[in-house]
C-alpha positions, 0 to 999 in steps of 0.5 A: 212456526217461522220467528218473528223478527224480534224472535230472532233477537238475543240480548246480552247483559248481566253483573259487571266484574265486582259481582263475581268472585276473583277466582272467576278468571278467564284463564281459571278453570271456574272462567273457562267452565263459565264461558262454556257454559255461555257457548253452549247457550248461545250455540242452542240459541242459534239452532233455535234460529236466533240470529241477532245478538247485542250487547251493551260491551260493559265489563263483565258478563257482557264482555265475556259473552260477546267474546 
């Protein structure tokens, strides 16, 4: 089945920085395991043929994603 459009698209959103715990630090063992977790996903979505992918680039989950 060929993707529409719209099948290729992702959007990035979540909680901003006060919703997570301060431990959740990108250097932290918690924040690399949250931004591998992030890869992985994304990684899957590409080889499902998702090309587009957006974000608002808020702090946060969005920040981290689109890194």
């Amino acid at each position: 089945m060929e993707l529409t459009r719209v099948d290729r698209c992702c959007a990035l959103v979540g909680y901003g920085p006060d919703k997570y715990p301060k431990s959740l630090d990108a250097r932290s063992v918690a924040g690399e395991n949250l931004q591998n977790r992030i890869f992985a996903a994304l990684h899957a979505l590409i080889k499902q043929g998702v090309t587009d992918f957006y974000t608002a680039l808020q702090m946060g989950f969005d920040i981290l994603s689109a890194e």
